[in-house]
LOSEMAR-76661 format. One record per residue (C-alpha): x, y, z; residue in one letter. Coordinates in steps of 0.2 Angstrom, whole numbers, always signed. Layout:
// LOSEMAR-76661
+-------+-------+-------+----+
:     x :     y :     z : aa :
+-------+-------+-------+----+
:     X :     Y :     Z :  A :
...
+-------+-------+-------+----+
//
This chain:
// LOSEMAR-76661
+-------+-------+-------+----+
:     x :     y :     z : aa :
+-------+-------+-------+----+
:  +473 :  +717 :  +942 :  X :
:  +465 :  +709 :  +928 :  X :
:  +451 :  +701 :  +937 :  X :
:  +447 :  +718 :  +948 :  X :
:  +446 :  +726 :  +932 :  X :
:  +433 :  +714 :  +924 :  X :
:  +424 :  +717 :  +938 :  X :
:  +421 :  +735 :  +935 :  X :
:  +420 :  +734 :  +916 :  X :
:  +402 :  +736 :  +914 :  X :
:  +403 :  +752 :  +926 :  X :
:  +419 :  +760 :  +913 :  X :
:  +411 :  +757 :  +900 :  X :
:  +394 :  +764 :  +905 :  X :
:  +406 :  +777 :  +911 :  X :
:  +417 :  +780 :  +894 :  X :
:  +399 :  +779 :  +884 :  X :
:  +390 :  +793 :  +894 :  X :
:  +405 :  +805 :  +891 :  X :
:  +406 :  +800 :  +873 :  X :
:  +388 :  +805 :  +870 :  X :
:  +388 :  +822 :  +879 :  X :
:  +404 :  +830 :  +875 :  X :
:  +410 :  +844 :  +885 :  X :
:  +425 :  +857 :  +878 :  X :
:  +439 :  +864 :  +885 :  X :
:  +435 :  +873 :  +901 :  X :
:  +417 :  +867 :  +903 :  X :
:  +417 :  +849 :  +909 :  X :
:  +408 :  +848 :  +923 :  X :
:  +395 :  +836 :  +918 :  X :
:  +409 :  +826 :  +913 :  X :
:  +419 :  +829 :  +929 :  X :
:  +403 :  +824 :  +941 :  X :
:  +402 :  +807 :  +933 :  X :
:  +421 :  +803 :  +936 :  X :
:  +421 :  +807 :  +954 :  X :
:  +406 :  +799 :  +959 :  X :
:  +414 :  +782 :  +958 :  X :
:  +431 :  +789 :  +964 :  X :
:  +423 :  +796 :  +980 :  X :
:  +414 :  +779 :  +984 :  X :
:  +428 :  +771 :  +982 :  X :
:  +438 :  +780 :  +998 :  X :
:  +446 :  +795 :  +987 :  X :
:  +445 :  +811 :  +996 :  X :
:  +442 :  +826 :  +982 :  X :
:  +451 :  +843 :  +980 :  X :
:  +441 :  +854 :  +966 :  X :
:  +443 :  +867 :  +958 :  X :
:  +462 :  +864 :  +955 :  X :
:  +474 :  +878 :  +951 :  X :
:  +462 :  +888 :  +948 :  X :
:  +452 :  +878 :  +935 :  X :
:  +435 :  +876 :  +939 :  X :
:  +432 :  +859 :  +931 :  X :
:  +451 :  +853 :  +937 :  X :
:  +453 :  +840 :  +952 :  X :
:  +463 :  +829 :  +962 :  X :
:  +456 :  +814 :  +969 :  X :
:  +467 :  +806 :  +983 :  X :
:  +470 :  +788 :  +992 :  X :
:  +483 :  +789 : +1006 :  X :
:  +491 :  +772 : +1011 :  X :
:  +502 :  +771 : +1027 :  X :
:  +512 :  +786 : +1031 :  X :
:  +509 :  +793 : +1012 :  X :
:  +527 :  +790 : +1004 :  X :
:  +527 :  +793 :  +986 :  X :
:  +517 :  +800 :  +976 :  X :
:  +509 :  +794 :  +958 :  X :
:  +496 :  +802 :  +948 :  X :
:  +486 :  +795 :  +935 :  X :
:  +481 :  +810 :  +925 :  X :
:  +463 :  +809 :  +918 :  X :
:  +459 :  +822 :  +899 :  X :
:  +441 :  +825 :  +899 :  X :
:  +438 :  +838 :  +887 :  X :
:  +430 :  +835 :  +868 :  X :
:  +434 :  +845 :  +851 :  X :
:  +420 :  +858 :  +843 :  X :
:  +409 :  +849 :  +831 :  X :
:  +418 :  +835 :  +833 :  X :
:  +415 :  +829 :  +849 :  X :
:  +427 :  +814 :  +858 :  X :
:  +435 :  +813 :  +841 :  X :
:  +455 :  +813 :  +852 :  X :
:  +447 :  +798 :  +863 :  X :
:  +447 :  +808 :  +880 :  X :
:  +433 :  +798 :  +885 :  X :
:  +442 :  +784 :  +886 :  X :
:  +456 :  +791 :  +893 :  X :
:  +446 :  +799 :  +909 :  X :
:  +438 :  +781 :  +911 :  X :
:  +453 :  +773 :  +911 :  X :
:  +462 :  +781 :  +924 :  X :
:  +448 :  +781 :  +936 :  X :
:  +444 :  +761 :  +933 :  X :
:  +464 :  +759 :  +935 :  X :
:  +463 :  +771 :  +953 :  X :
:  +450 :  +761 :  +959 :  X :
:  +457 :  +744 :  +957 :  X :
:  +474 :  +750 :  +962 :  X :
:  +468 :  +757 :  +979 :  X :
:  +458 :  +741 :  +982 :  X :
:  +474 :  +730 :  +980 :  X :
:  +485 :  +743 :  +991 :  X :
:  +473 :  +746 : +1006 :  X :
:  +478 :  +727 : +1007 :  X :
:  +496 :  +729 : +1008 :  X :
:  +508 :  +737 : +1022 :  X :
:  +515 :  +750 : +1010 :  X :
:  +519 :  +769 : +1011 :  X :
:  +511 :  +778 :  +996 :  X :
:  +500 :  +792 :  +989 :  X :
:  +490 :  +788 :  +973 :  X :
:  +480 :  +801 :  +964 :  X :
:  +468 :  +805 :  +950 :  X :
:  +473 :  +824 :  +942 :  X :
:  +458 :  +830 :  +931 :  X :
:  +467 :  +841 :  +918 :  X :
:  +454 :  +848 :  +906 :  X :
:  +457 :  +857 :  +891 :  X :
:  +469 :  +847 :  +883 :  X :
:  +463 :  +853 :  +865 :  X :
:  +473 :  +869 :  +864 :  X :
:  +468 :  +877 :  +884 :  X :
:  +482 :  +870 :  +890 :  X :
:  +476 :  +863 :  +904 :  X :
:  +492 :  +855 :  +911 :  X :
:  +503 :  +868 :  +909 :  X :
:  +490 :  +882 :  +919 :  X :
:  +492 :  +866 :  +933 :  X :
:  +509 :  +866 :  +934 :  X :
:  +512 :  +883 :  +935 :  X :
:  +501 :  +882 :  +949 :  X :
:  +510 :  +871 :  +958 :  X :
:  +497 :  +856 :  +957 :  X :
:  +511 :  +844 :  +952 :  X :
:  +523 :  +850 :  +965 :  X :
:  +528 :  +834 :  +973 :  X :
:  +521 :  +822 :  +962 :  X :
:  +535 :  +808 :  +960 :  X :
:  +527 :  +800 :  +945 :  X :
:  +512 :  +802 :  +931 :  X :
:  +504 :  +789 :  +920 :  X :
:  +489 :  +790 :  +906 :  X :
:  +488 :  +783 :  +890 :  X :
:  +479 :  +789 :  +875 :  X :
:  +469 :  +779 :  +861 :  X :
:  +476 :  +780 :  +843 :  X :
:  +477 :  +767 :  +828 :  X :
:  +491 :  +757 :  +834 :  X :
:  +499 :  +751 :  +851 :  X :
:  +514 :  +761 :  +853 :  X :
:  +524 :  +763 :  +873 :  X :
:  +533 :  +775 :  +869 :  X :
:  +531 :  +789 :  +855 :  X :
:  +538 :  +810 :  +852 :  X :
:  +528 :  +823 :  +850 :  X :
:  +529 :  +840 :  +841 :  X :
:  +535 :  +856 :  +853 :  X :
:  +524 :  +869 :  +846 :  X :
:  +516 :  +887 :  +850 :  X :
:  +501 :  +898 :  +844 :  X :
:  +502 :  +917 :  +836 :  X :
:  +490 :  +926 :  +834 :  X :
:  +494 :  +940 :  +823 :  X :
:  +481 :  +957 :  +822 :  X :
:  +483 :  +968 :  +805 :  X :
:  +479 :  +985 :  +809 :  X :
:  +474 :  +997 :  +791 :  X :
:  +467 : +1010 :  +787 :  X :
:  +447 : +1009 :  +780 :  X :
:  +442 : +1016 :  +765 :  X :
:  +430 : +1014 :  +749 :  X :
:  +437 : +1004 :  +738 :  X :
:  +428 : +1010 :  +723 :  X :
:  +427 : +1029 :  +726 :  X :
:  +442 : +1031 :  +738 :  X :
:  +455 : +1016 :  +739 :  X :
:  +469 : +1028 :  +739 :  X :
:  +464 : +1034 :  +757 :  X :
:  +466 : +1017 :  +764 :  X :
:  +478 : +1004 :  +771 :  X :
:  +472 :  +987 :  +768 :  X :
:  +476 :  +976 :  +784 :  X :
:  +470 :  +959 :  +773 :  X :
:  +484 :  +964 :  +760 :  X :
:  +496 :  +961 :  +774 :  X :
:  +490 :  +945 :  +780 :  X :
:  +491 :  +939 :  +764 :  X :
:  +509 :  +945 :  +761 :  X :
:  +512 :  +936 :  +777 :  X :
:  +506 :  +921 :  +770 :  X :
:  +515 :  +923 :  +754 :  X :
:  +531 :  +929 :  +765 :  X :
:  +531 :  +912 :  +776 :  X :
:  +528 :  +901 :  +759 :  X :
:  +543 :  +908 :  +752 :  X :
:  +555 :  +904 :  +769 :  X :
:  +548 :  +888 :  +767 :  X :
:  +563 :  +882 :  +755 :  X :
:  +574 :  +885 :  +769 :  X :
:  +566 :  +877 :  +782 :  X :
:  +576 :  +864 :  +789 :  X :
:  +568 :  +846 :  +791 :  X :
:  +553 :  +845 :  +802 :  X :
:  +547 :  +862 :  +804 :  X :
:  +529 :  +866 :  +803 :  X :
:  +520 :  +882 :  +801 :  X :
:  +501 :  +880 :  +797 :  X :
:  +491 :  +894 :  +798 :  X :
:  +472 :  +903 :  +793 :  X :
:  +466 :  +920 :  +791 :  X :
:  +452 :  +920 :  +804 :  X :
:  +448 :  +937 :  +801 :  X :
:  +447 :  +946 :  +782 :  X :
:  +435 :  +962 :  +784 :  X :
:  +418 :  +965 :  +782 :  X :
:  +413 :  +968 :  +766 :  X :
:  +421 :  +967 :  +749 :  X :
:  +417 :  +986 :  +744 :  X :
:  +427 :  +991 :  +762 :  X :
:  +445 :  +992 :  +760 :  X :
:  +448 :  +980 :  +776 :  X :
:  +456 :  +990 :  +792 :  X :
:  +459 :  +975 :  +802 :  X :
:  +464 :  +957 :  +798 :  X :
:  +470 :  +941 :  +809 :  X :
:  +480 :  +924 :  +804 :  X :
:  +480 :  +911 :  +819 :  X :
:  +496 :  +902 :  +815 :  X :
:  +505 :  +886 :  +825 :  X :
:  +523 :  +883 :  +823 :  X :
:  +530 :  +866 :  +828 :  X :
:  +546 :  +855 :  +829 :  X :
:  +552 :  +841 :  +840 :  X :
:  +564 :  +851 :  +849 :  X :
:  +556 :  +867 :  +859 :  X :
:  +571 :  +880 :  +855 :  X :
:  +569 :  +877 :  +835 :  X :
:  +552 :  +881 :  +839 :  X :
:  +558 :  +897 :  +847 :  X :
:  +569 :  +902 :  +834 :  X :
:  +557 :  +897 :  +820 :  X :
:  +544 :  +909 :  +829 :  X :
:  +555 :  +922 :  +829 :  X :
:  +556 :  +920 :  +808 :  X :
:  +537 :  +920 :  +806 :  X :
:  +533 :  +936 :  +818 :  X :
:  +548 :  +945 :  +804 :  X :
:  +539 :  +940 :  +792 :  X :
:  +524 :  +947 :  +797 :  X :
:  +531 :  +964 :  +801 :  X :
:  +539 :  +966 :  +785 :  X :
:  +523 :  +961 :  +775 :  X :
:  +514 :  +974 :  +787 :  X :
:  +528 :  +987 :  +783 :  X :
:  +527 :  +986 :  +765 :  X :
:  +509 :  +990 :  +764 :  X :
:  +510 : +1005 :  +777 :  X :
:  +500 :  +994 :  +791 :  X :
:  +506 :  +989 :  +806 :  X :
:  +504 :  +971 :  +819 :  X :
:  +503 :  +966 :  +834 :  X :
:  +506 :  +949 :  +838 :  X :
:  +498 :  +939 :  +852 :  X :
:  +509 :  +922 :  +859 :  X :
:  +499 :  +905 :  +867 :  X :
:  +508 :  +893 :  +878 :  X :
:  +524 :  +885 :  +874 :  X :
:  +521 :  +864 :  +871 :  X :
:  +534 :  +857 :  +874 :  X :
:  +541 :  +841 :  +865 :  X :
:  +538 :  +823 :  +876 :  X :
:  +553 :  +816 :  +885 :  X :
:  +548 :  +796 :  +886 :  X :
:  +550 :  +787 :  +904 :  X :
:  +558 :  +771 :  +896 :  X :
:  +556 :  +761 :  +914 :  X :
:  +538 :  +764 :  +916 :  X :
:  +534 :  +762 :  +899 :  X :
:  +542 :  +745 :  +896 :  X :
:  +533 :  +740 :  +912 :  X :
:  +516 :  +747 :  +905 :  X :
:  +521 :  +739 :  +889 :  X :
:  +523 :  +722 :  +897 :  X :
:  +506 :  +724 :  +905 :  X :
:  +499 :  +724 :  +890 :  X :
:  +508 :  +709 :  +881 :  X :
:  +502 :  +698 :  +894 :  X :
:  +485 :  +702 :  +888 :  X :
:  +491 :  +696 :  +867 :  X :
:  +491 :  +714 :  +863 :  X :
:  +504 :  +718 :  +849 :  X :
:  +515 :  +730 :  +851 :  X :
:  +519 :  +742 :  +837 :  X :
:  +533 :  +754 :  +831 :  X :
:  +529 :  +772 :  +831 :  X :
:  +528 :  +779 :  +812 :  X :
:  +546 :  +784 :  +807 :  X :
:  +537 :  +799 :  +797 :  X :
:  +526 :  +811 :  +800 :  X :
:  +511 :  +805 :  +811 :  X :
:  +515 :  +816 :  +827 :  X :
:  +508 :  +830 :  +836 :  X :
:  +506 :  +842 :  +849 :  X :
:  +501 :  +840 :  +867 :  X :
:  +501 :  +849 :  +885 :  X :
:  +510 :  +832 :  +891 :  X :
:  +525 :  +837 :  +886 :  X :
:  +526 :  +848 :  +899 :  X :
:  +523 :  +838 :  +911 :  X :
:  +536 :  +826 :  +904 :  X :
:  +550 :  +839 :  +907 :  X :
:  +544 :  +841 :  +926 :  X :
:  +542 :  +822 :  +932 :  X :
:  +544 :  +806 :  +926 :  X :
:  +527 :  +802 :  +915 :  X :
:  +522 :  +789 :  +903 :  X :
:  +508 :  +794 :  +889 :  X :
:  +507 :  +777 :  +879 :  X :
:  +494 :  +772 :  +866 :  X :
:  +483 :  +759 :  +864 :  X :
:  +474 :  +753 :  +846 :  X :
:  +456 :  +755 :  +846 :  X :
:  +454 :  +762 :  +826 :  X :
:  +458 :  +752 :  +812 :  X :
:  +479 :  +758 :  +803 :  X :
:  +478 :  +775 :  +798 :  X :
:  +463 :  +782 :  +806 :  X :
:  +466 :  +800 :  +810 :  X :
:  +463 :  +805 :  +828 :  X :
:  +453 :  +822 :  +826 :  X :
:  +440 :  +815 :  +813 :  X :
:  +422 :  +808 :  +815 :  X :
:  +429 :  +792 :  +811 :  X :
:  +439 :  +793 :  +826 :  X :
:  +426 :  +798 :  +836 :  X :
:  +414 :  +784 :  +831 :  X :
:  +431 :  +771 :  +836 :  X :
:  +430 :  +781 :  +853 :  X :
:  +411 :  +773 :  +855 :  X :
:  +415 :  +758 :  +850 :  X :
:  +415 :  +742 :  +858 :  X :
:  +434 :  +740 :  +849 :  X :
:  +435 :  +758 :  +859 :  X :
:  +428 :  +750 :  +874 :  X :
:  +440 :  +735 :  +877 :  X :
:  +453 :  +743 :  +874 :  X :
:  +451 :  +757 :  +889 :  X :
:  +449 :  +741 :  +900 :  X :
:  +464 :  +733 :  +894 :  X :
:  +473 :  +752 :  +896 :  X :
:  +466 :  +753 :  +912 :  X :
:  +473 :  +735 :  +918 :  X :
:  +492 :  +741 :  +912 :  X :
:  +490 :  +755 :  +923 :  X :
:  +483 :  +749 :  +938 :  X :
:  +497 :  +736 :  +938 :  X :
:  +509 :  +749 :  +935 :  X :
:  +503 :  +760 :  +948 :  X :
:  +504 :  +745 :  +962 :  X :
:  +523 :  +742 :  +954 :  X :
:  +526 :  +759 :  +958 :  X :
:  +519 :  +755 :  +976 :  X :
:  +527 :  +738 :  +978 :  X :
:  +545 :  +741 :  +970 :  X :
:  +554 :  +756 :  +975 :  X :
:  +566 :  +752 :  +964 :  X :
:  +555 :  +755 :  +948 :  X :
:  +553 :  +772 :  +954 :  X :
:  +572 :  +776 :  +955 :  X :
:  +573 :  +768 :  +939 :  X :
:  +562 :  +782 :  +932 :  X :
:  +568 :  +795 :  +942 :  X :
:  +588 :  +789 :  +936 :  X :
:  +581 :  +788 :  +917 :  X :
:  +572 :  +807 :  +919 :  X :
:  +587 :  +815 :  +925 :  X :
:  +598 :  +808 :  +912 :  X :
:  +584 :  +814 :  +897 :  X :
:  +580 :  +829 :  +906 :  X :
:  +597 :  +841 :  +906 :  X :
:  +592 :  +857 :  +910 :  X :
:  +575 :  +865 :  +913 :  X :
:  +559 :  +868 :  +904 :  X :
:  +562 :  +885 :  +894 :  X :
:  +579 :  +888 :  +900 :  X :
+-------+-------+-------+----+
//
């Protein structure tokens, strides 16, 4: 796989470098999308777009034999406001369709039954991109996923927050607040007081609870007592029903703080991320991918260091892998121009070749060995016990 690889590198990287200097966000990647199936398409992959209803969503499809299992390699596209490919997604999308091409070019070789996929999910950075997809059925049938994701260390297998978005609307009364205050409600003294409400609950959080919030909305002018405000909140844990239950505290908080101050809130609920379930089998094969090429492997950070992501949904429907790969010295932040820049880099570069060598060798495995994939399958089941949600 190596050497198939090298022979695209200078295509991926021109590939990864384009992308990385015109950034698209959520839900508008179709620049973006264009330059990633070009290559897919010449390469014998038939294209289905829009997907699930998302414009700048794809599959891109290689049917060997009768069409047996399928695997995806699931391509993130989309960049951060201001920040542009500060999360890596450039690489990513590169990656996955340097590791499609070279695995389709081994299989066509080989008598084997198999259907391998590239998924475009956009709108990783808080659309929620996968979860719209599999809600639309887009992963129906999909036996396997694989991507991987660039960080400051090399790490197969790591957790990930569960966490959701409020929104919450405080509704007031307006007044002047020189000649009249007494005739209004002030909606921002409620935000505030929900603020102060969930600061003072935070003694009796229990470990690894998160609430992070800001008001994103505080009136219009200091002489005007304010008759709407909003706080944009994110509540997060490792497990998805803490988050529920710890949701649950935040909108009571809020209604109290409304109540005492005579106004009143509606509250506005994002998409549920769930927390990741790791796929040991294909992550150890991954893993093993990428020693063979001296890449140290590396322990996830026993504290903190952990986030959110529309994978973990997709890791409660289907065996999936989401592995990192170094390309950023220890300790840099993804999110951060300083992230952003390791995402241009040539450090960012060789590091999406050697990801996209682990996956295409994983993805052949998955062809080749049928028992890898009842491996996974068997190691899902046992760390998936009862449905998403349920």
């Amino acid at each position: 796989m190596s050497q198939r690889v090298e022979a695209l590198r200078p295509q991926l990287e021109a590939l990864a470098t384009s992308i990385h200097n015109q950034p698209e966000l959520a839900f508008e990647e179709h620049r973006t999308v264009a330059r990633l199936l070009e290559p897919l398409q010449r390469a014998g992959f038939e294209v289905v777009r829009p997907l699930g209803g998302l414009d700048t969503a794809f599959r891109a499809t290689r049917t060997f034999g009768k069409g047996g299992p399928r695997m995806a390699l699931l391509a993130e596209y989309d960049a951060l406001p201001e920040l542009g490919h500060a999360c890596g997604h450039n690489l990513i999308c590169s990656a996955a369709v340097g590791a499609a091409i070279t695995a389709a070019g081994y299989l066509e070789r080989q008598e084997v039954d198999f259907t391998l996929e590239v998924v475009g999910c956009p709108a990783e950075e808080g659309g929620g991109g996968k979860i719209i997809l599999i809600n639309a059925g887009a992963f129906d049938g999909v036996d396997a996923a694989l991507m991987f994701h660039p960080s400051h260390r090399t790490m197969p297998v790591r957790s990930s927050l569960a966490a959701t978005r409020l929104t919450l609307k405080f509704y007031g009364k307006a007044s002047h607040a020189a000649t009249n205050p007494h005739l209004g409600i002030n909606a921002l003294d409620a935000c505030i007081q929900t603020f102060n409400a969930i600061n003072a609950l935070r003694q009796h959080f229990p470990d690894e609870h998160r609430v992070h919030g800001i008001i994103s909305h505080g009136g219009t002018a200091p002489n005007v007592v304010p008759d709407f405000a909003e706080a944009r909140f994110l509540v997060r844990h490792r497990r998805l029903e803490q988050v529920i239950e710890l949701k649950e505290r935040v909108v009571r908080a809020a209604e109290g703080a409304a109540m005492s101050v005579g106004a009143r809130v509606e509250v506005d609920e994002g998409m549920m991320l769930a927390d990741r379930v790791n796929n040991f089998p294909l992550a150890q094969r991954f893993a093993g991918y990428l020693v063979e090429q001296n890449i140290e492997l590396q322990e996830p950070p026993t504290v903190g260091g952990v986030g959110s992501s529309d994978f973990g949904n997709l890791s409660h429907v289907l065996p999936a892998i989401h592995p990192y790969v170094k390309i950023a010295p220890e300790g840099t932040s993804n999110h951060t121009p300083a992230f952003a820049k390791a995402a241009g880099s040539p450090e960012g570069l060789a590091a999406m070749i050697s990801a996209a060598k682990a996956l295409a060798a994983t993805t052949v495995d998955l062809a080749l060995e049928p028992e890898l994939l009842e491996r996974a399958k068997a190691d899902f089941a046992t760390a998936v016990t009862q449905p998403l949600g349920s």
